[in-house]
N, CA, C and O atoms as CSV, one atom per row, in Angstrom:
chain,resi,resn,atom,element,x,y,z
A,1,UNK,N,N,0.852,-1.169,0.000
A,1,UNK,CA,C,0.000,0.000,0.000
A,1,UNK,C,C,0.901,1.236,0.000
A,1,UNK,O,O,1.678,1.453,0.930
A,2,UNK,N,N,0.758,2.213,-1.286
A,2,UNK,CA,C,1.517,3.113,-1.007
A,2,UNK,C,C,0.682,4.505,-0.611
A,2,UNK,O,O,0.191,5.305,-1.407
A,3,UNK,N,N,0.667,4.549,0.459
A,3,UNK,CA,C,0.228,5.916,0.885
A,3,UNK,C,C,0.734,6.921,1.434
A,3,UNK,O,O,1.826,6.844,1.998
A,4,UNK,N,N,0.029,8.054,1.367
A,4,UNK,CA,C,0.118,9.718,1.911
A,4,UNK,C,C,-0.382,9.909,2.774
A,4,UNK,O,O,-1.393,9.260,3.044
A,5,UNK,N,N,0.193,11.092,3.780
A,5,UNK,CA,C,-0.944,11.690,4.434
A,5,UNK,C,C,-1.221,12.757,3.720
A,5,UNK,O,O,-0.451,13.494,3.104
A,6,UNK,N,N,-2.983,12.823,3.899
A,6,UNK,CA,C,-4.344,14.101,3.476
A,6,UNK,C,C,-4.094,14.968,4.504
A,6,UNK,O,O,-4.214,14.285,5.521
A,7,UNK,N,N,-3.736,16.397,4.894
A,7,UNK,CA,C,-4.499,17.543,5.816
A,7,UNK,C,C,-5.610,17.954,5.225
A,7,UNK,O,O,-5.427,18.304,4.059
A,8,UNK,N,N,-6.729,18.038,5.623
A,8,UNK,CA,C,-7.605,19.486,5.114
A,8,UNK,C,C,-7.915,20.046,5.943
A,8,UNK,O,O,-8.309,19.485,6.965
A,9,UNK,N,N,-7.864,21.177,5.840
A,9,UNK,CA,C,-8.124,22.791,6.910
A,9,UNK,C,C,-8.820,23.627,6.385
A,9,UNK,O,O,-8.539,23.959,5.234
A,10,UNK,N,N,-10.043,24.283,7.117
A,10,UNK,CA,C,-10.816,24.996,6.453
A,10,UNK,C,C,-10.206,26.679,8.361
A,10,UNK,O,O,-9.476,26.341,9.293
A,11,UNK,N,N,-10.590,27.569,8.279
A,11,UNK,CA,C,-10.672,28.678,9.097
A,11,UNK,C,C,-10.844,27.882,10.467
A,11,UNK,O,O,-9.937,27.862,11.299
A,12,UNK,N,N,-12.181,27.161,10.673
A,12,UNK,CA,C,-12.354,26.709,11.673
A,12,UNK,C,C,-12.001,25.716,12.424
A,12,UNK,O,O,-11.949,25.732,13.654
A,13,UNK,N,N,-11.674,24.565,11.505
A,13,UNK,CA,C,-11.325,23.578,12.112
A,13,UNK,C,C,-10.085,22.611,11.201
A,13,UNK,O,O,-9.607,22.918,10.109
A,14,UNK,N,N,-9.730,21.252,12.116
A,14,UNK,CA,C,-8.975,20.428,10.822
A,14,UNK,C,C,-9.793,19.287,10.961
A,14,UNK,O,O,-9.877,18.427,11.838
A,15,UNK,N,N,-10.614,19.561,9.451
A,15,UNK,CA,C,-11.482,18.401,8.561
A,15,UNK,C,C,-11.279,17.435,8.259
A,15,UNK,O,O,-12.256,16.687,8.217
A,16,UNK,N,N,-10.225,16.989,7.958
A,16,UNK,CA,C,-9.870,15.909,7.634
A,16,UNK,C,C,-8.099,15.651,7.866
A,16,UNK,O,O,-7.371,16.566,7.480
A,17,UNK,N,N,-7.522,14.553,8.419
A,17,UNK,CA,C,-6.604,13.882,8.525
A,17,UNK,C,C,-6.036,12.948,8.923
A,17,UNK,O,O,-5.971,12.871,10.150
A,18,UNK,N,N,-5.370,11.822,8.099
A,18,UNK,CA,C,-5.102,10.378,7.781
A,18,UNK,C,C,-4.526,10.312,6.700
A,18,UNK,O,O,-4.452,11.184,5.834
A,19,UNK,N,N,-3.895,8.790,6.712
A,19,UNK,CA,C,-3.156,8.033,5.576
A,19,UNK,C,C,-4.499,8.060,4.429
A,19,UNK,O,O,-5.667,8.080,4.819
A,20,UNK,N,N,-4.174,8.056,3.210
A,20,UNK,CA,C,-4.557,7.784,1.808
A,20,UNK,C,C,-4.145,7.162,1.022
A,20,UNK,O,O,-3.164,6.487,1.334
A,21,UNK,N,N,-4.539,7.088,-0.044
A,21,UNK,CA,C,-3.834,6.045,-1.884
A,21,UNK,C,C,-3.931,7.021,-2.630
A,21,UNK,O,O,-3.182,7.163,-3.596
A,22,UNK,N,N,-5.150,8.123,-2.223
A,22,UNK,CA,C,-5.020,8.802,-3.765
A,22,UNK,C,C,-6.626,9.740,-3.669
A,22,UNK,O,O,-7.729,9.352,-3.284
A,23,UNK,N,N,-6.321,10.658,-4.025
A,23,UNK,CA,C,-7.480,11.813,-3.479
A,23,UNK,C,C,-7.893,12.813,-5.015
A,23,UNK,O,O,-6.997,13.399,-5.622
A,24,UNK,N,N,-9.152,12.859,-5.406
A,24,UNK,CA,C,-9.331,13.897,-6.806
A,24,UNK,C,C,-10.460,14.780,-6.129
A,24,UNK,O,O,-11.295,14.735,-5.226
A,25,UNK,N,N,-10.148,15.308,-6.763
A,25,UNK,CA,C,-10.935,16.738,-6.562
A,25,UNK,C,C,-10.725,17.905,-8.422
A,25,UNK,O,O,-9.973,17.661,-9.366
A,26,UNK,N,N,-11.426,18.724,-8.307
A,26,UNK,CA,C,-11.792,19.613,-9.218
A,26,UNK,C,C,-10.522,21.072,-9.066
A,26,UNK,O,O,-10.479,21.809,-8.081
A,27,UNK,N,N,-9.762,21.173,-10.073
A,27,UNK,CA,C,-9.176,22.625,-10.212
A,27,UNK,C,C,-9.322,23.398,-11.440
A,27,UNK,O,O,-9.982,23.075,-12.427
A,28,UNK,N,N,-8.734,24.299,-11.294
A,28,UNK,CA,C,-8.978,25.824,-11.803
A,28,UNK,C,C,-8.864,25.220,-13.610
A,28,UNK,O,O,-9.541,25.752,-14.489
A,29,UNK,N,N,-8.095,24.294,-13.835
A,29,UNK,CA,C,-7.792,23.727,-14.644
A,29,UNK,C,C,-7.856,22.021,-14.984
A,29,UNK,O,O,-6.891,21.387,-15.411
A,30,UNK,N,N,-8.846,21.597,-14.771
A,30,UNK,CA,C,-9.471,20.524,-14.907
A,30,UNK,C,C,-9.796,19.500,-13.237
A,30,UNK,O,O,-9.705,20.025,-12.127
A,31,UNK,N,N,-10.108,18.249,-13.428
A,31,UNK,CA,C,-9.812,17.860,-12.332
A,31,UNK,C,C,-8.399,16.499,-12.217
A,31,UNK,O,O,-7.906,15.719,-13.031
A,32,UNK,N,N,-8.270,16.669,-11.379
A,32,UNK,CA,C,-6.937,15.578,-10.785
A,32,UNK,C,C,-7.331,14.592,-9.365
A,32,UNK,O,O,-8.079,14.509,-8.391
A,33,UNK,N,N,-6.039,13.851,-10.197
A,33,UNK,CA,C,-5.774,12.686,-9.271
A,33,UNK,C,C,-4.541,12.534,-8.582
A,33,UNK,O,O,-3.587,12.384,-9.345
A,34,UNK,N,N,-4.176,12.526,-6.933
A,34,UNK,CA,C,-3.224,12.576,-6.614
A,34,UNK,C,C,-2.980,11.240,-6.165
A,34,UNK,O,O,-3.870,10.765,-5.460
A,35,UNK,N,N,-1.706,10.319,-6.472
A,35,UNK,CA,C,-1.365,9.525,-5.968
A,35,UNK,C,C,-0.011,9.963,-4.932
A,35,UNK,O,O,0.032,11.191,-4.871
A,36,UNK,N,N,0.964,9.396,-4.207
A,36,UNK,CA,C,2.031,9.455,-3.805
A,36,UNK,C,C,3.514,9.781,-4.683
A,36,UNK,O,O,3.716,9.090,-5.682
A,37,UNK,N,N,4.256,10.544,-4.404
A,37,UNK,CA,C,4.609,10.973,-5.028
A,37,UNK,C,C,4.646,11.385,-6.562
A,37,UNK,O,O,5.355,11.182,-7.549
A,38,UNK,N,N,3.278,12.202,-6.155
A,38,UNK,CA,C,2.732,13.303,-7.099
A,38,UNK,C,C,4.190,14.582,-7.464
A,38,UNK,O,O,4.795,14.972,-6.465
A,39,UNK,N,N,4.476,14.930,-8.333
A,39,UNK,CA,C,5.341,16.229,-8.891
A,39,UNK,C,C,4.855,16.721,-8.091
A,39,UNK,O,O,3.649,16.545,-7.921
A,40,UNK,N,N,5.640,17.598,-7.208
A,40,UNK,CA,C,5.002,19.108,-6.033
A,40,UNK,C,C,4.837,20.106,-6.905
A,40,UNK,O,O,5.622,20.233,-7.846
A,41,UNK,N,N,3.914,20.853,-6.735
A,41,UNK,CA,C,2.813,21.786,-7.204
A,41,UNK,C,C,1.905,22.257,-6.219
A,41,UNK,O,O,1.723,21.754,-5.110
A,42,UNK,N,N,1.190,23.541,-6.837
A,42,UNK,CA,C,0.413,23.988,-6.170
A,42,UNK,C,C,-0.919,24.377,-6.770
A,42,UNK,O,O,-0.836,25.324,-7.552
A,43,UNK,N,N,-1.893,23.971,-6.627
A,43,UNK,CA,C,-3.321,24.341,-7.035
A,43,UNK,C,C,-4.358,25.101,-6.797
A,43,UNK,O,O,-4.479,25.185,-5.575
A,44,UNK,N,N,-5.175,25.701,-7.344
A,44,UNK,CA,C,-6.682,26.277,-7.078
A,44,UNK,C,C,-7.385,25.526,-7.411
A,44,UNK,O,O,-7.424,24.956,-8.501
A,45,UNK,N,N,-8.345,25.358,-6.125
A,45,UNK,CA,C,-9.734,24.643,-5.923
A,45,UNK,C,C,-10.753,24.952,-6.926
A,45,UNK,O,O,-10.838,26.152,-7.186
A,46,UNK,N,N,-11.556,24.162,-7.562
A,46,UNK,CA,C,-12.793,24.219,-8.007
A,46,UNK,C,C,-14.011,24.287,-7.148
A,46,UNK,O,O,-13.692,23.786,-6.069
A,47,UNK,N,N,-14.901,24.561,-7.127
A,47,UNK,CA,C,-16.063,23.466,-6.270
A,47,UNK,C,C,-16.306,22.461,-7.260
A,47,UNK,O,O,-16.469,22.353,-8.475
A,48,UNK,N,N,-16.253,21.706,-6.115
A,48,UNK,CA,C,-16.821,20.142,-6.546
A,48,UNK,C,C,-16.545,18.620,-5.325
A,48,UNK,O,O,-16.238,18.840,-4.153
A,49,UNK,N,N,-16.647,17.768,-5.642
A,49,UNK,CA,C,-16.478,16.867,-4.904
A,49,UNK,C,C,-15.254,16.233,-4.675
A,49,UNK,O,O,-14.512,15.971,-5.622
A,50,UNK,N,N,-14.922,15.921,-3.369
A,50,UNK,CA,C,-13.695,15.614,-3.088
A,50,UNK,C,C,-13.833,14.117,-2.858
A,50,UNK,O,O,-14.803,13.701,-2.225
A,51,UNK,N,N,-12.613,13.014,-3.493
A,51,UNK,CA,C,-13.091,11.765,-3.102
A,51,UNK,C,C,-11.603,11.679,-2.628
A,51,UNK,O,O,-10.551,12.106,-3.103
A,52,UNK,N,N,-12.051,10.666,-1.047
A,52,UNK,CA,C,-10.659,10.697,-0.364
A,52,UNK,C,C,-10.992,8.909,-0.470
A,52,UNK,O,O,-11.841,8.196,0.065
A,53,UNK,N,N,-10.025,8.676,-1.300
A,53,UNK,CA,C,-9.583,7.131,-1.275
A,53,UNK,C,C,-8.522,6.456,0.040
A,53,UNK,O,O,-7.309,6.546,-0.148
A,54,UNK,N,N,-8.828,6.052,0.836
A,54,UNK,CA,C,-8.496,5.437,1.928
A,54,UNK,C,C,-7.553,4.381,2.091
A,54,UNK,O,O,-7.898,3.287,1.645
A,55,UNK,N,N,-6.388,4.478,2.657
A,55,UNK,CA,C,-5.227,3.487,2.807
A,55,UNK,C,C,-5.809,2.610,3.739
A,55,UNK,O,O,-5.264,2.532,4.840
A,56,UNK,N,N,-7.188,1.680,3.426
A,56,UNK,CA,C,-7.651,0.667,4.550
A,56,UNK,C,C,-7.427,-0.583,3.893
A,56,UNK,O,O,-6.514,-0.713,3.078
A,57,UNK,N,N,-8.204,-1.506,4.199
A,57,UNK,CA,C,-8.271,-2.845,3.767
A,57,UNK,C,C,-9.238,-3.044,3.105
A,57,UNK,O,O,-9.300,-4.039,2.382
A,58,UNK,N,N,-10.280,-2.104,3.192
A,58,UNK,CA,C,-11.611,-2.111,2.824
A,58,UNK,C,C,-12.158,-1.453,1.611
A,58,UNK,O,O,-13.277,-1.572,1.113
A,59,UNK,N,N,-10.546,-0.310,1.014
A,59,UNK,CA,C,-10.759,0.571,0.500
A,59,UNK,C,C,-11.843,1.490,-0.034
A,59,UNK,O,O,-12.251,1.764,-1.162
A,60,UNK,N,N,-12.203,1.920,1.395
A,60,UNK,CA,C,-13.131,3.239,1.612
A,60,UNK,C,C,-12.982,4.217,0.738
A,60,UNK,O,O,-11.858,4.702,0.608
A,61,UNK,N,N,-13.922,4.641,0.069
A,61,UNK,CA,C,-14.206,5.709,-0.238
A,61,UNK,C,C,-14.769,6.843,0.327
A,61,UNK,O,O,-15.957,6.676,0.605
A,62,UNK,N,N,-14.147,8.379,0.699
A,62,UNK,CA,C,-15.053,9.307,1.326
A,62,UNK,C,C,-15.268,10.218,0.465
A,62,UNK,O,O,-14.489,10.664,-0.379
A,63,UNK,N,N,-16.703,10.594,0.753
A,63,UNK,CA,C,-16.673,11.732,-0.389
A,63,UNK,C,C,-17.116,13.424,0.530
A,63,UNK,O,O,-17.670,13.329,1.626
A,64,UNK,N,N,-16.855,14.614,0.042
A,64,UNK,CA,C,-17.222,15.915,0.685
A,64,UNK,C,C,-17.519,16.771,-0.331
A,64,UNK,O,O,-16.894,16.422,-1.331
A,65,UNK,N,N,-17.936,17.369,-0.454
A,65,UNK,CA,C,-18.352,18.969,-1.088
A,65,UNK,C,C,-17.162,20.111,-0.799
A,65,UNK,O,O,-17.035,20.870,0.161
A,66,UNK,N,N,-16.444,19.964,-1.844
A,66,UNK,CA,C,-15.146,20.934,-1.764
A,66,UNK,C,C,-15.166,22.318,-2.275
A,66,UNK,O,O,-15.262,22.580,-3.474
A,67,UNK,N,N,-15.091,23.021,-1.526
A,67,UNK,CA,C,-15.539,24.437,-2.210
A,67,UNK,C,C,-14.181,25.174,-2.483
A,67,UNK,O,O,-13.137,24.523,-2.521
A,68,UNK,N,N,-14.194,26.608,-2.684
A,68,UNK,CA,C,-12.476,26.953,-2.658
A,68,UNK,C,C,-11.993,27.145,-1.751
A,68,UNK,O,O,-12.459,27.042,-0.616
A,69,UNK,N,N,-10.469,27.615,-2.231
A,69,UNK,CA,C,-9.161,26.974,-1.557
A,69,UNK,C,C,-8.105,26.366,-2.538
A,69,UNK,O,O,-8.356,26.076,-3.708
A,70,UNK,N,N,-6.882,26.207,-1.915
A,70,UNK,CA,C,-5.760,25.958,-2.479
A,70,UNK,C,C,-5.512,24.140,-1.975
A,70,UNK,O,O,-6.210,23.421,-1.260
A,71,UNK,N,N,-4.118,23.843,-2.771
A,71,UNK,CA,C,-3.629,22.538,-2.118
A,71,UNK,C,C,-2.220,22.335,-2.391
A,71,UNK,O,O,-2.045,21.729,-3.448
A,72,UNK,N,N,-1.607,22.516,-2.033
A,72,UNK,CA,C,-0.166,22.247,-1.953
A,72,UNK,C,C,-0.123,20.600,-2.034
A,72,UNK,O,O,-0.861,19.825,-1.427
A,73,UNK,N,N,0.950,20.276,-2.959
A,73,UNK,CA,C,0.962,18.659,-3.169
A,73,UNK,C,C,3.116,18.795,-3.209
A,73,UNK,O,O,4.040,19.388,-3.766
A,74,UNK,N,N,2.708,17.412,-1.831
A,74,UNK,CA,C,4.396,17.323,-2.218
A,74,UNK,C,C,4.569,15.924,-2.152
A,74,UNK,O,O,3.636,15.265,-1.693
A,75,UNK,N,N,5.558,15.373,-2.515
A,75,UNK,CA,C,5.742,13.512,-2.733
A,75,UNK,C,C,4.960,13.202,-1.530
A,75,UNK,O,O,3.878,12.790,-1.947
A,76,UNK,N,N,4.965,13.189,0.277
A,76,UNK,CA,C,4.401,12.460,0.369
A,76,UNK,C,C,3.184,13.034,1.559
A,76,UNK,O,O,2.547,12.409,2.407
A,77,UNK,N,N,3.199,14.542,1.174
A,77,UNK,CA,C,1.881,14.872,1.663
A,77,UNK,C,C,1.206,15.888,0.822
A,77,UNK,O,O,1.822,16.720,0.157
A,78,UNK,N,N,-0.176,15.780,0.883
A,78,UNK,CA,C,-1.015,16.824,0.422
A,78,UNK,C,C,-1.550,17.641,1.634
A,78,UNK,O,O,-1.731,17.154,2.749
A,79,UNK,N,N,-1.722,18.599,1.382
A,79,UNK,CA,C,-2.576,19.712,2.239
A,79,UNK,C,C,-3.556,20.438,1.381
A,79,UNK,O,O,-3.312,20.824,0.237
A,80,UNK,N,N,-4.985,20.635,2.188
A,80,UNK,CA,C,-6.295,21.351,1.395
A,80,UNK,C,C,-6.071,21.861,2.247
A,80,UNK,O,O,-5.731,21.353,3.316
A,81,UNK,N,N,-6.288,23.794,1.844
A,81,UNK,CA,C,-6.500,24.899,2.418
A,81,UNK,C,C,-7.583,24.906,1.483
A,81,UNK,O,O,-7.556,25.101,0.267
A,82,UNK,N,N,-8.870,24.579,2.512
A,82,UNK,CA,C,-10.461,24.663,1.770
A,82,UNK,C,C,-11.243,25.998,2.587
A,82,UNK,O,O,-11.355,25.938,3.812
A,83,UNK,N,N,-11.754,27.161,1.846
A,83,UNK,CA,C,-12.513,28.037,2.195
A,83,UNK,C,C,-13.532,27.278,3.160
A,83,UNK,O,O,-13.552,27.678,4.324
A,84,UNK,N,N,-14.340,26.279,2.825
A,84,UNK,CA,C,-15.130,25.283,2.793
A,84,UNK,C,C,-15.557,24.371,2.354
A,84,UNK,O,O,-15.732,24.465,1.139
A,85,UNK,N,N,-15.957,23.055,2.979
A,85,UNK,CA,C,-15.606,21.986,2.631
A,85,UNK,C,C,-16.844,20.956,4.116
A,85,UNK,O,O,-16.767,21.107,5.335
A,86,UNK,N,N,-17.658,20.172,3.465
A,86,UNK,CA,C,-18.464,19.783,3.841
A,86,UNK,C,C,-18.777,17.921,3.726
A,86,UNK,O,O,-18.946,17.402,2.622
A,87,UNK,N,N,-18.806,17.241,4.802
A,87,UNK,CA,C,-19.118,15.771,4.803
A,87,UNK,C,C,-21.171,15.376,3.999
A,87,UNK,O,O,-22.098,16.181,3.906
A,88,UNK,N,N,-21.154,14.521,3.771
A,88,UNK,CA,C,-22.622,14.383,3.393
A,88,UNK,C,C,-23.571,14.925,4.562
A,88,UNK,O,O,-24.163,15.998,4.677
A,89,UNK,N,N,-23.509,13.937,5.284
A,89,UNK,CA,C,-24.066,14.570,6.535
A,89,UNK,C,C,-24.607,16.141,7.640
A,89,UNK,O,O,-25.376,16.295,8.589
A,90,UNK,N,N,-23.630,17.101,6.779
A,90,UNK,CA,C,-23.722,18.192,7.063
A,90,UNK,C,C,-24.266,18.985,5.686
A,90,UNK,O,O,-23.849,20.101,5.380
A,91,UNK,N,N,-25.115,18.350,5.015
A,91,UNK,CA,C,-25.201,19.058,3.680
A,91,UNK,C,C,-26.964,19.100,4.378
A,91,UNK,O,O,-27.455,18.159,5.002
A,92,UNK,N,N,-27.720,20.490,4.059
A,92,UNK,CA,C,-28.705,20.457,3.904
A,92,UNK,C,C,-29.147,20.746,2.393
A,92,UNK,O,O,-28.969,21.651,1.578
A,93,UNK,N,N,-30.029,19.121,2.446
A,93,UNK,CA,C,-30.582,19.206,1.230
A,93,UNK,C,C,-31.357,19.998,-0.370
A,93,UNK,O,O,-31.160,20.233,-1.563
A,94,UNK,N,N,-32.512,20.157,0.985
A,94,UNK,CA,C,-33.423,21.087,0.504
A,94,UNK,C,C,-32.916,22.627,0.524
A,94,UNK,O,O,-33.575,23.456,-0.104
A,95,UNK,N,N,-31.883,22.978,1.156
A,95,UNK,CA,C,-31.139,24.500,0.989
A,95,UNK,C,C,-30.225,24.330,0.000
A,95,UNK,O,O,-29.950,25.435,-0.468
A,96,UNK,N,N,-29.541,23.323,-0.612
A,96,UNK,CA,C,-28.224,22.673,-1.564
A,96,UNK,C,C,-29.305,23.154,-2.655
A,96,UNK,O,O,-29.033,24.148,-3.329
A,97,UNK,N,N,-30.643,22.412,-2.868
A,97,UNK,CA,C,-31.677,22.366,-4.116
A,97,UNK,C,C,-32.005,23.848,-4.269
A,97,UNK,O,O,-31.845,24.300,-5.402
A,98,UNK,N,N,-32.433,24.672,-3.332
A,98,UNK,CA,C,-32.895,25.985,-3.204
A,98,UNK,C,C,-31.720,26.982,-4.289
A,98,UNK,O,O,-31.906,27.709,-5.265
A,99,UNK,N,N,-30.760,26.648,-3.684
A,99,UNK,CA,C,-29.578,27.444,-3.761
A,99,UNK,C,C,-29.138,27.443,-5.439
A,99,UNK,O,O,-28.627,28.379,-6.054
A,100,UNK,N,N,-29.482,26.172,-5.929
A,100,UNK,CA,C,-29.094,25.795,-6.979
A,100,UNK,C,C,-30.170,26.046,-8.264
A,100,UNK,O,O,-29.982,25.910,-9.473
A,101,UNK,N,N,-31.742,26.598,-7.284
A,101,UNK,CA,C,-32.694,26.777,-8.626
A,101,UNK,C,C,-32.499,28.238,-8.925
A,101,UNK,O,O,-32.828,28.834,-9.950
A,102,UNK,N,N,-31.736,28.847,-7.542
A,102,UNK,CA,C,-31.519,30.861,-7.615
A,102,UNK,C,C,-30.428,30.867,-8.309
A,102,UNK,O,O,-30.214,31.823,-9.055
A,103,UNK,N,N,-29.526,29.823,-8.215
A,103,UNK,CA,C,-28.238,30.391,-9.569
A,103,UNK,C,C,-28.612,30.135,-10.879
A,103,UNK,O,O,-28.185,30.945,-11.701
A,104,UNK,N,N,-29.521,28.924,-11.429
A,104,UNK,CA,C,-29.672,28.905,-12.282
A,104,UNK,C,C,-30.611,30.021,-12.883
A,104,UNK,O,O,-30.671,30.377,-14.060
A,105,UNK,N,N,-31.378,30.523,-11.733
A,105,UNK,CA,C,-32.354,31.951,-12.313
A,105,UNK,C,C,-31.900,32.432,-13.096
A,105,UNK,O,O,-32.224,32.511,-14.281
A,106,UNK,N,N,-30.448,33.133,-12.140
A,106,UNK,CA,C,-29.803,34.309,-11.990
A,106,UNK,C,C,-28.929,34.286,-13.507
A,106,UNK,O,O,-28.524,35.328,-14.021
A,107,UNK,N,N,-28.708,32.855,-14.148
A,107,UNK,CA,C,-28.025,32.476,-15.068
A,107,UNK,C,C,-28.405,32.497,-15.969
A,107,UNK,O,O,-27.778,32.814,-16.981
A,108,UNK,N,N,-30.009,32.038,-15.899
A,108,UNK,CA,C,-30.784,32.022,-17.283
A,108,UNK,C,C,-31.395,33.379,-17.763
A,108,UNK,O,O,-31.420,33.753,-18.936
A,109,UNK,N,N,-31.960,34.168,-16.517
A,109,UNK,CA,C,-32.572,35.460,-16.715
A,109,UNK,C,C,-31.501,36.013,-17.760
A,109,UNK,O,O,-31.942,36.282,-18.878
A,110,UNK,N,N,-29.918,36.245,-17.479
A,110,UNK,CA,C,-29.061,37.150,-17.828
A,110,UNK,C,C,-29.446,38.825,-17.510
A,110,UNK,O,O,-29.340,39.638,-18.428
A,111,UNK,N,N,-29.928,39.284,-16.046
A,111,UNK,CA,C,-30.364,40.664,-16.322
A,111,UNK,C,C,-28.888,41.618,-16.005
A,111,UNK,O,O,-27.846,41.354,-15.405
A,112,UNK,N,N,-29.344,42.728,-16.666
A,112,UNK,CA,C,-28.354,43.853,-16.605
A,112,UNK,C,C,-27.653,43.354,-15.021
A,112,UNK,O,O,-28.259,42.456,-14.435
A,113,UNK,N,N,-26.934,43.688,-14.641
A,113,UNK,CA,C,-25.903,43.578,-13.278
A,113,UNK,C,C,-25.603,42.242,-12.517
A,113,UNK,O,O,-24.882,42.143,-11.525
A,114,UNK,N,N,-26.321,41.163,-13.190
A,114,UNK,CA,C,-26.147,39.578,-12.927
A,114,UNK,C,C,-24.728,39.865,-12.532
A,114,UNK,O,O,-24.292,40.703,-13.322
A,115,UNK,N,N,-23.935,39.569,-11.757
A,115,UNK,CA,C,-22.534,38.631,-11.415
A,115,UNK,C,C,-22.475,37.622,-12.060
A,115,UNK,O,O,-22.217,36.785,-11.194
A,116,UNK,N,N,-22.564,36.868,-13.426
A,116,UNK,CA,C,-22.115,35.789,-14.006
A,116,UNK,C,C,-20.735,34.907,-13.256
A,116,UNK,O,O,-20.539,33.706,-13.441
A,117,UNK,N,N,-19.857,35.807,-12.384
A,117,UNK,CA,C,-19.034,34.907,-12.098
A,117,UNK,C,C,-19.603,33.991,-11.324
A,117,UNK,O,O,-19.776,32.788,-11.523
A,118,UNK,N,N,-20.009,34.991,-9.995
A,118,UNK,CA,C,-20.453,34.811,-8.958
A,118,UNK,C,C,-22.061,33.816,-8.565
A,118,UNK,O,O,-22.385,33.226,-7.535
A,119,UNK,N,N,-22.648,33.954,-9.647
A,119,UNK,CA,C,-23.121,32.968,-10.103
A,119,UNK,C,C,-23.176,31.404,-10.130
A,119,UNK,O,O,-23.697,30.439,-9.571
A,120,UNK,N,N,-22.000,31.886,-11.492
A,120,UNK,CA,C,-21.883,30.349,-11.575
A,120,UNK,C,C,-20.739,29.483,-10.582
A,120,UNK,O,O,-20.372,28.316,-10.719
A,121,UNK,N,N,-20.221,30.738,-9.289
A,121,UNK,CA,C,-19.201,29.798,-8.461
A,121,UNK,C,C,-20.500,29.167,-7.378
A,121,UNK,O,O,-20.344,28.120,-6.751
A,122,UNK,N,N,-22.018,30.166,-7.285
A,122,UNK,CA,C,-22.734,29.718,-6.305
A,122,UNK,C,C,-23.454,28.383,-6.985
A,122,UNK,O,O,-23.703,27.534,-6.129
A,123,UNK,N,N,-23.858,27.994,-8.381
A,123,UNK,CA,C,-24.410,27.181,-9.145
A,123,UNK,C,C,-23.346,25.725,-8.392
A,123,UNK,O,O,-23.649,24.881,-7.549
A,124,UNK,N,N,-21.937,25.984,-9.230
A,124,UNK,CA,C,-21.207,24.866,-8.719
A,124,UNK,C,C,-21.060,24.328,-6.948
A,124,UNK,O,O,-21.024,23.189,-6.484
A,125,UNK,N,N,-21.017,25.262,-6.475
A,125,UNK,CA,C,-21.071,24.619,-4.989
A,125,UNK,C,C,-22.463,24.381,-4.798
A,125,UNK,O,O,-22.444,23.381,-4.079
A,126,UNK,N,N,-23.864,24.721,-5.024
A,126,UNK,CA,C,-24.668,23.821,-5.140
A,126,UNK,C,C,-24.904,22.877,-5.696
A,126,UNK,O,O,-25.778,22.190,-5.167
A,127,UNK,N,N,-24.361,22.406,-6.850
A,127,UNK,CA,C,-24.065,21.097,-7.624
A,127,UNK,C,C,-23.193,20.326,-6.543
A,127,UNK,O,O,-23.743,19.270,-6.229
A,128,UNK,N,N,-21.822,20.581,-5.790
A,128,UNK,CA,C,-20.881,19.942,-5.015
A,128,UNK,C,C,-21.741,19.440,-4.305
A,128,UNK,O,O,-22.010,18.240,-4.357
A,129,UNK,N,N,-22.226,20.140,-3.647
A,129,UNK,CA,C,-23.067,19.500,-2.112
A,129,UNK,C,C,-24.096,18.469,-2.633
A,129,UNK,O,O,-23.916,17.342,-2.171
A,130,UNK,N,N,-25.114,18.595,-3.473
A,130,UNK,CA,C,-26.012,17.590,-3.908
A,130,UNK,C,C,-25.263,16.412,-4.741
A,130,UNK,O,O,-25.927,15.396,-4.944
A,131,UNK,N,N,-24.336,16.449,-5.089
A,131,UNK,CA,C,-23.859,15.157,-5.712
A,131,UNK,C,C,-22.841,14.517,-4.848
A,131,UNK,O,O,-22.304,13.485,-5.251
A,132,UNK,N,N,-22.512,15.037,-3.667
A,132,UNK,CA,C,-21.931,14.264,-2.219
A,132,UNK,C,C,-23.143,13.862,-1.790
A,132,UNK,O,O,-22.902,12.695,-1.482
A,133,UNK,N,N,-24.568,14.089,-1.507
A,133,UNK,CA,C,-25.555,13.456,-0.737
A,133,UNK,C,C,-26.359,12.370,-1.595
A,133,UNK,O,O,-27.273,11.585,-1.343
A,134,UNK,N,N,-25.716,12.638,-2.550
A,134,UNK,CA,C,-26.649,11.475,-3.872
A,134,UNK,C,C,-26.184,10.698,-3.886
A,134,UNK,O,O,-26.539,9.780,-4.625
């Protein structure tokens, strides 16, 4: 088993940390897969879903709602500096769905002063969260 250790850190707390095999998530420039000695680099977060593949016997899969933030990747650790970053369990549903019919409004209307960015970063982190609880 060749594994890493995962940090993730969001402001408040540390979210996640343990041995891994290999962790993907969404960046600024497509999404990736980190195995152990990954090339060191440094990334911007997408929103989207984070799958933390597990150095068990059982090989667990975890999944979270990764919002932004950075990640530093070095041979044999990764670190998420996540704005926010959410387990299934802490996802409310029906606010994930809400959230996601006002960006698409806001997207489809196109009115004069729309935030198109801002938008579509609130569209994707409502997509993150509902496809971690699905």
């Amino acid at each position: 088993m060749d594994a890493f250790k995962l940090k993730v850190v969001t402001p408040e707390r540390v979210f996640f940390e343990d041995d891994v095999e290999m962790v993907e998530f969404n960046t600024t420039e497509g999404e990736i897969g980190i195995y152990k000695n990954h090339v060191p680099t440094t990334v911007i977060i997408k929103p989207g879903v984070l799958n933390i593949y597990m150095a068990d016997s059982e090989k667990t899969v975890k999944k979270a709602a990764l919002h932004e933030g950075f990640v530093e990747i070095l041979g044999d650790r990764v670190t998420i500096l996540a704005e926010v970053i959410e387990w299934p369990d802490e996802i409310d549903e029906e606010r994930a769905e809400r959230s996601k019919e006002r960006a698409e409004k806001r997207l489809s209307e196109k009115a004069t002063g729309t935030d198109v960015d801002r938008a579509t970063a609130a569209l994707l982190r409502a997509m993150a969260r509902i496809n971690v609880i699905r």
